[in-house]
C-alpha positions as CSV (number, residue, x, y, z in Angstrom):
1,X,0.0,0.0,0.0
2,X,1.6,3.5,-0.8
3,X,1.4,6.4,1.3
4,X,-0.4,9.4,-0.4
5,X,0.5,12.8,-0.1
6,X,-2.5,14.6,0.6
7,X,-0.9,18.5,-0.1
8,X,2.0,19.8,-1.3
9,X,2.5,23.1,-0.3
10,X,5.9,23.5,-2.1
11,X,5.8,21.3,-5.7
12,X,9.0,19.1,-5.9
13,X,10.6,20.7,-2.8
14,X,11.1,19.1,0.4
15,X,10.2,20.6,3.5
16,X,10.0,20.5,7.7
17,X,7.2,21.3,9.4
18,X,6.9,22.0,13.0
19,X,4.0,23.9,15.4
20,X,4.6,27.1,16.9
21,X,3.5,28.9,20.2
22,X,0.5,30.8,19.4
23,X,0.0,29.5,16.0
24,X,-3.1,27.0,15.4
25,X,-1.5,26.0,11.6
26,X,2.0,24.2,11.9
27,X,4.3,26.2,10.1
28,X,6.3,25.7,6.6
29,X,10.1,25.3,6.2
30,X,11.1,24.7,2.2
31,X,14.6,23.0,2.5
32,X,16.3,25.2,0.0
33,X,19.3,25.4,-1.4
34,X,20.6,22.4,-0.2
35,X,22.6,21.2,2.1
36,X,20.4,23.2,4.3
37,X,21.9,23.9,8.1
38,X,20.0,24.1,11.2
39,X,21.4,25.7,14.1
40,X,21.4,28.1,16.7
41,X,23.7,30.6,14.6
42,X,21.9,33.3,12.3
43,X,24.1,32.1,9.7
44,X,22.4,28.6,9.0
45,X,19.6,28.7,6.9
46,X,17.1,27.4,9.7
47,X,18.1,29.3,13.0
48,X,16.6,27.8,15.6
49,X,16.1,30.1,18.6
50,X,16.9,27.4,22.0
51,X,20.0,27.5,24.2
52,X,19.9,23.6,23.8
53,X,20.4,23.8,19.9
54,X,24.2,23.7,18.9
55,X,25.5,26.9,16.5
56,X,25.9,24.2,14.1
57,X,24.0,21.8,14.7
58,X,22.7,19.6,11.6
59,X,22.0,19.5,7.7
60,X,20.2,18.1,5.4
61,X,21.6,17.4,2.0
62,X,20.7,14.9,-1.1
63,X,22.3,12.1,-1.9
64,X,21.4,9.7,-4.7
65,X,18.2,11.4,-4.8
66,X,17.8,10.4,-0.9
67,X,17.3,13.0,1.7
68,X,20.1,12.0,4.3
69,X,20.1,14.2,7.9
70,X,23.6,14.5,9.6
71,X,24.4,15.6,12.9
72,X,27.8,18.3,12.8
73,X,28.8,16.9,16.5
74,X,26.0,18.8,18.3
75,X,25.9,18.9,22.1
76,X,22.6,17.8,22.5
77,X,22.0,15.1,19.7
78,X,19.5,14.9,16.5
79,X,17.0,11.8,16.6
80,X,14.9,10.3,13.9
81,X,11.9,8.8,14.9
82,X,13.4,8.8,18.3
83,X,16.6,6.7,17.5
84,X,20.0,8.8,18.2
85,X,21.8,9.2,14.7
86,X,25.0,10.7,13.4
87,X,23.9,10.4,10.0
88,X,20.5,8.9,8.7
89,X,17.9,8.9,5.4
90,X,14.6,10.6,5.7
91,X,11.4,9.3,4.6
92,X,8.1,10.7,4.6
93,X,6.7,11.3,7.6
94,X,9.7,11.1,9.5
95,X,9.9,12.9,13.1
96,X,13.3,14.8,12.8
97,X,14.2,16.1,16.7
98,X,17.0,18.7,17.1
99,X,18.1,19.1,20.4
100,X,14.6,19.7,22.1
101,X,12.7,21.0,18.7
102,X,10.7,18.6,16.7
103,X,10.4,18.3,13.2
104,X,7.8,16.6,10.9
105,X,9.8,15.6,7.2
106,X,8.1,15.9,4.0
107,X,10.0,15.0,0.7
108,X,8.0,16.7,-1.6
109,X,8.2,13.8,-4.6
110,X,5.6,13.9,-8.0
111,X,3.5,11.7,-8.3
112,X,5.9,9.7,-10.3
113,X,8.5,8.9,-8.0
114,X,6.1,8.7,-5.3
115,X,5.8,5.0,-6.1
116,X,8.7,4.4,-4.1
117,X,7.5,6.0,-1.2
118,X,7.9,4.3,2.3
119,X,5.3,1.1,2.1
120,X,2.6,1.6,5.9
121,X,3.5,-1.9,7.6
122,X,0.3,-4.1,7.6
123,X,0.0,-6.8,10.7
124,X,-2.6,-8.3,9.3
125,X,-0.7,-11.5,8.1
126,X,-0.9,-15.1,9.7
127,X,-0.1,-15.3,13.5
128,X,-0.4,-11.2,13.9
129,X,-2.8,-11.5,16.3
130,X,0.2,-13.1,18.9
131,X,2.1,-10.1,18.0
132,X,3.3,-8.6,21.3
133,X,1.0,-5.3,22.2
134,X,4.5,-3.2,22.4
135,X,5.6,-4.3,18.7
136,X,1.5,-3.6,18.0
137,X,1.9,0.1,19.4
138,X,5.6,1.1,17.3
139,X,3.9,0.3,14.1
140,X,0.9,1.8,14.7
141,X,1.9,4.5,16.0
142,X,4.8,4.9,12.8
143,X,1.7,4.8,10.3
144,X,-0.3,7.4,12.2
145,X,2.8,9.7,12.4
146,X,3.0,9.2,8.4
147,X,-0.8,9.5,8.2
148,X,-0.6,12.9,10.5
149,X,2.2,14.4,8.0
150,X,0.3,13.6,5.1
151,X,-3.1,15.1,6.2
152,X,-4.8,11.4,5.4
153,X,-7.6,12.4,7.2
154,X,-11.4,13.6,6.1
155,X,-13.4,15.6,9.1
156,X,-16.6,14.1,9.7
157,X,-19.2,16.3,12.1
158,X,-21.8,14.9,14.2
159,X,-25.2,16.5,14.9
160,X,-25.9,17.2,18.5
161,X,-29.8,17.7,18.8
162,X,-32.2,18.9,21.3
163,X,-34.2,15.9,22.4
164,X,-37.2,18.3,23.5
165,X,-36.8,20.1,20.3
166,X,-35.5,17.7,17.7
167,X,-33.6,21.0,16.5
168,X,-29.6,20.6,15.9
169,X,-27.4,22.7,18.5
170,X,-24.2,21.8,16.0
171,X,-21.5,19.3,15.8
172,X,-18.6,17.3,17.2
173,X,-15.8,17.4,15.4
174,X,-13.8,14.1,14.5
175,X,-11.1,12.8,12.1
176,X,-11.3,9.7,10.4
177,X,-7.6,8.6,9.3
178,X,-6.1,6.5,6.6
179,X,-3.5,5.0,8.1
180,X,-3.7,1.4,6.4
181,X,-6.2,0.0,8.6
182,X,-10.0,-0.6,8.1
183,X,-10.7,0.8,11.6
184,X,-7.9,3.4,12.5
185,X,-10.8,6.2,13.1
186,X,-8.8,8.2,16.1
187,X,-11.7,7.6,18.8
188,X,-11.3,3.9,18.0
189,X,-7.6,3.7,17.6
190,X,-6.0,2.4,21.0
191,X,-2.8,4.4,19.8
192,X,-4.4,7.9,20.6
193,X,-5.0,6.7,24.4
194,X,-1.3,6.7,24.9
195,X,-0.3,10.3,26.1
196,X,2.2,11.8,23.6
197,X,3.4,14.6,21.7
198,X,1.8,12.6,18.6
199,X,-1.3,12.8,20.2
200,X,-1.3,16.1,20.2
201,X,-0.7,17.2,16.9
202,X,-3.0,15.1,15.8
203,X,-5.7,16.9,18.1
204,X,-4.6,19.8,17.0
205,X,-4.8,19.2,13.4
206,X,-8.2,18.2,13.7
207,X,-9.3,21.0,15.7
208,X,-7.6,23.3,13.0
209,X,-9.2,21.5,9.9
210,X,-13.0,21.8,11.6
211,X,-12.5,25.4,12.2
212,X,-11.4,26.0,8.2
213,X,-14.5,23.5,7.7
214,X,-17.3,25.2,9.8
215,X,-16.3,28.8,8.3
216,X,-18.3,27.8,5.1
217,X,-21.3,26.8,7.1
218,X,-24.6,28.3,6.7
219,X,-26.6,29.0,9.8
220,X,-25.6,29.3,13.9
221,X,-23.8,26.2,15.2
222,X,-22.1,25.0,18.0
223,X,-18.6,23.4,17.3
224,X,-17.6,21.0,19.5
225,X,-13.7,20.0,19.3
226,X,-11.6,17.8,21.8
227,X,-8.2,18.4,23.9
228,X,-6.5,15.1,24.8
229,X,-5.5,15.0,28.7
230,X,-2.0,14.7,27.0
231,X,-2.1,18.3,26.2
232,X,-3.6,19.8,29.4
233,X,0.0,21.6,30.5
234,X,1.3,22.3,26.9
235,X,2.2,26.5,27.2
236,X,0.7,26.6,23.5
237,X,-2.9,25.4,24.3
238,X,-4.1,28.0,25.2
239,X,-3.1,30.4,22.5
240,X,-4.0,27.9,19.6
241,X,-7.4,27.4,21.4
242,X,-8.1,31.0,21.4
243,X,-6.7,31.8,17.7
244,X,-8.7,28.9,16.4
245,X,-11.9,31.2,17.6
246,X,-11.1,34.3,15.8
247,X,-10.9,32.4,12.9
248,X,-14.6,30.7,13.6
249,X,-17.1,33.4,12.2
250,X,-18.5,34.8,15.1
251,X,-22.2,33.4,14.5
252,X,-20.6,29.9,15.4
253,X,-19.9,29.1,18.9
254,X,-16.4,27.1,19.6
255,X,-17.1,24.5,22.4
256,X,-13.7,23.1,23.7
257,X,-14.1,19.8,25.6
258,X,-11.5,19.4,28.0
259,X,-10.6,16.2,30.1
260,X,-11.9,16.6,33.7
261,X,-9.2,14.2,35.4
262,X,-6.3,16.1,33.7
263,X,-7.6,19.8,34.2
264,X,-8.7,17.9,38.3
265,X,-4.9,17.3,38.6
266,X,-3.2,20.3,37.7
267,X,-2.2,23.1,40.7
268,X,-3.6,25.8,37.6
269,X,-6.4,23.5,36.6
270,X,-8.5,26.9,37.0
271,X,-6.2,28.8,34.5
272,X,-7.0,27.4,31.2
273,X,-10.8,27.4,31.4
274,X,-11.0,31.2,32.6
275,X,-8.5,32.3,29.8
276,X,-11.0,30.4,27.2
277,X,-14.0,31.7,28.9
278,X,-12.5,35.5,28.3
279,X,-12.3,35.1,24.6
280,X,-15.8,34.1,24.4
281,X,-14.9,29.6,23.9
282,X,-17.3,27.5,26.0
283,X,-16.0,24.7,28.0
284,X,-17.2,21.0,28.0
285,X,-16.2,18.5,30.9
286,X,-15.5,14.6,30.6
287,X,-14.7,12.1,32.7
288,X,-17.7,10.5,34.0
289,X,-17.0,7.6,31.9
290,X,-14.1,6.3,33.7
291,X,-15.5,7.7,37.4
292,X,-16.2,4.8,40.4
293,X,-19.2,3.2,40.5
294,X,-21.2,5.7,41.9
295,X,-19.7,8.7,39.1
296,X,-18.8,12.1,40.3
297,X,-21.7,14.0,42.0
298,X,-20.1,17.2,40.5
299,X,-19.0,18.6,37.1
300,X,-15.7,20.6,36.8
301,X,-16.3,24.6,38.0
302,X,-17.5,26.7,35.1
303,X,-18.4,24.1,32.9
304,X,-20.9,25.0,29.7
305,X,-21.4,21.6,28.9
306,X,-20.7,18.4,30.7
307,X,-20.4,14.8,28.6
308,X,-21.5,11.6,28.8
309,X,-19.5,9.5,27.0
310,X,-20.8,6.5,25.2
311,X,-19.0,3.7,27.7
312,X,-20.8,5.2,30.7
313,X,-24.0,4.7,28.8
314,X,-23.3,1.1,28.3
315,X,-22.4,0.7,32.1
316,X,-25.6,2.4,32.8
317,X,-27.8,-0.1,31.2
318,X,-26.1,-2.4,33.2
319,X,-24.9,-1.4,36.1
320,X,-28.0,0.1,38.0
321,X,-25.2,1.7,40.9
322,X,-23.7,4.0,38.3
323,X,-27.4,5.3,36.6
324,X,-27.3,7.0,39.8
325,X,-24.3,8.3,40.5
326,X,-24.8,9.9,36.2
327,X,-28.3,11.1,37.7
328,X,-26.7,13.2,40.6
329,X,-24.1,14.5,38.5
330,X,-26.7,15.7,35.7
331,X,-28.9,17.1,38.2
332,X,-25.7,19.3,39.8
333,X,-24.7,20.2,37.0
334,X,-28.5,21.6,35.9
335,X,-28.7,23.5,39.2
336,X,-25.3,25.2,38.2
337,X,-26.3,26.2,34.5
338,X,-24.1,22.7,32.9
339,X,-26.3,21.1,30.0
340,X,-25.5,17.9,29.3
341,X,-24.8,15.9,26.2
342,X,-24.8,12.6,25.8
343,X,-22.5,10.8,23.1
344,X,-23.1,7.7,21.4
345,X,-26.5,7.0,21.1
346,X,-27.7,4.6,18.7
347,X,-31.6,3.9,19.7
348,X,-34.8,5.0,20.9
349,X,-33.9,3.3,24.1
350,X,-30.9,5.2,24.5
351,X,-32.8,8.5,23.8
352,X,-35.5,7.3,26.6
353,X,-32.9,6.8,29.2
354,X,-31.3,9.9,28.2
355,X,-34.7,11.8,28.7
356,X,-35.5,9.7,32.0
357,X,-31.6,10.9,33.2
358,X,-32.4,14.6,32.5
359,X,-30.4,15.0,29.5
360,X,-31.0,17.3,27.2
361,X,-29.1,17.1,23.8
362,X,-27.9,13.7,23.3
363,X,-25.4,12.9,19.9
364,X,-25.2,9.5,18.1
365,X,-26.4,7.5,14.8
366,X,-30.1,8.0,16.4
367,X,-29.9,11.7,15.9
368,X,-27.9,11.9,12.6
369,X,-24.8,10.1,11.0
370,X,-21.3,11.8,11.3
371,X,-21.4,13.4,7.6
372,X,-18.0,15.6,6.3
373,X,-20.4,18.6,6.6
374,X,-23.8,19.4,8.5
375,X,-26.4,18.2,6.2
376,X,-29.3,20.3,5.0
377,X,-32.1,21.2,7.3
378,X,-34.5,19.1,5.1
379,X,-32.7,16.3,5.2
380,X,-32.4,12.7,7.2
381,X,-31.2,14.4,9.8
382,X,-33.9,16.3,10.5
383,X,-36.3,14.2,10.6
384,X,-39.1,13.8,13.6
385,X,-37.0,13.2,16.6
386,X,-39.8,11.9,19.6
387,X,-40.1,14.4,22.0
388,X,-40.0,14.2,25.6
């Protein structure tokens, strides 16, 4: 199976890519003329502003029509794909780390010589299934990494509806990536419940792609994008968060769902959410899902919009204990001005426990199929929703 390249921002020019403080779009580095130097020096043609980056510290040259990265006996090292090198070739996709700065590598081949390009490892061969989990998570998270550099990934949005209205609020936001596997949608994919930096780029990616996407929507909609606890801490956040909603037209409203037990566990877990709040972004809270058996009796403080994720609503059917510890939490939150959505929910029965829980706007194939933009007003998706 070849990798695709999904854009090309410089035709038959390689290039590095990296994200920057404050910046929701990763920026562009061309790597021309060649061999191109990275260092701390203003004389290389990538200066690199970190007191851990060595004056000199790598380049990048071409050699029989390979991209090779060499390291000019730097203090602090260079790594490829998190292997130490003193000289290595670079391949699409390829995380390039100098010092502590981090580097996503794109070649920049035509479509011709793309037919060489790196082949995405497939386990599913005879006896993959014994596979040992660790050997399962390096190659799966090597063909996201490639998937993540090559934008292989399609936004789908899924309605969120007023179940006493049948009237759409908006959407949740998601990715589905091609990364070589049948299943490899991200809120499927084991690989993004390990906390990473390549977690977080791909969060960010897809938060940055929905906002481009909702700018061409008709109408007043909620968006509803995801942080990954793995980000909760990162200094650029915040900053990204809050330039992805001056980008939103302002008849949209940017929902940011952050993960209560990361935000629960920070000394500054107040900081983020007021910052947000100032710029006009609403907050959603999750975490019930993976909450005792009782739940939480209380959302996190300031919360727009708590969430019910789709494993607690599988518990609940079975687990009588936890439908009411969810039923405390939804009627504290109510009392404090938190609506509550709940995700996943694929039948009239879900929608009736929802409505019996106190509820409100519920999310799931019941209400509307995840579609890569909202569908008409007239459509399927409106149709008759039973009200309570």
């Amino acid at each position: 199976m070849q990798t695709q390249l999904m854009r090309a921002p410089v035709a038959g020019v390689a290039w590095l890519e990296r994200f920057v403080e404050g910046e929701a779009a990763p920026e562009t580095i061309p790597l021309e003329p060649l061999p191109f130097t990275l260092g701390r020096s203003p004389a290389c043609d990538l200066a690199i502003d970190s007191a851990k980056v060595s004056r000199e510290h790598a380049v990048i040259h071409k050699k029989d029509d390979r991209y090779h990265v060499e390291d000019l006996g730097s203090t602090n090292g260079t790594l490829v794909n998190g292997q130490p090198i003193s000289e290595a070739v670079l391949g699409d996709g390829d995380v390039l780390v100098v010092a502590d700065v981090q580097f996503t590598f794109f070649s920049g081949r035509s479509e011709t010589s793309r037919a060489t390009a790196t082949q995405v490892l497939d386990l599913a061969l005879p006896g993959a299934e014994t596979l040992h989990s660790a050997t399962e998570l390096i190659l799966g998270t090597r063909r996201l990494a490639e998937a993540l550099a090559h934008r292989a990934i399609e936004m789908l949005f899924r309605p969120v509806v007023d179940l006493g209205r049948g009237r759409t609020l908006g959407y949740v936001a998601g990715g589905r990536w091609y990364t070589g596997r049948p299943d490899a949608a991200p809120d499927v994919d084991p690989l993004l419940a390990v906390e990473c930096r390549l977690t977080g780029h791909v969060r960010r990616l897809e938060r940055m792609l929905a906002v481009e996407a909702a700018a061409d929507w008709g109408g007043e909609y909620h968006l509803f994008t995801r942080v990954d606890a793995s980000e909760v801490g990162d200094a650029t956040l915040g900053g990204s968060l809050v330039r992805l909603r001056r980008q939103l037209p302002a008849r949209h409203q940017l929902v940011v769902q952050l993960p209560e037990c990361a935000l629960g566990g920070l000394p500054d877990a107040h900081d983020l959410p007021e910052r947000l709040r100032g710029e006009g972004i609403q907050i959603a809270t999750s975490g019930l899902a993976s909450a005792g058996p009782a739940g939480r009796e209380t959302p996190a403080p300031r919360s727009d919009y708590l969430i019910l994720e789709e494993s607690l609503l599988r518990q609940m059917h079975r687990q009588p204990t936890r439908r009411r510890g969810v039923e405390t939490a939804i009627r504290t939150a109510r009392e404090t001005g938190t609506e509550t959505v709940a995700l996943g929910i694929g039948s009239e029965d879900d929608a009736a426990l929802c409505r019996e829980l106190g509820c409100r706007f519920v999310c799931g194939d019941h209400v509307g199929p995840a579609l890569p933009r909202p569908a008409d007003r007239h459509s399927a998706l409106s149709r008759e929703i039973p009200l309570a």
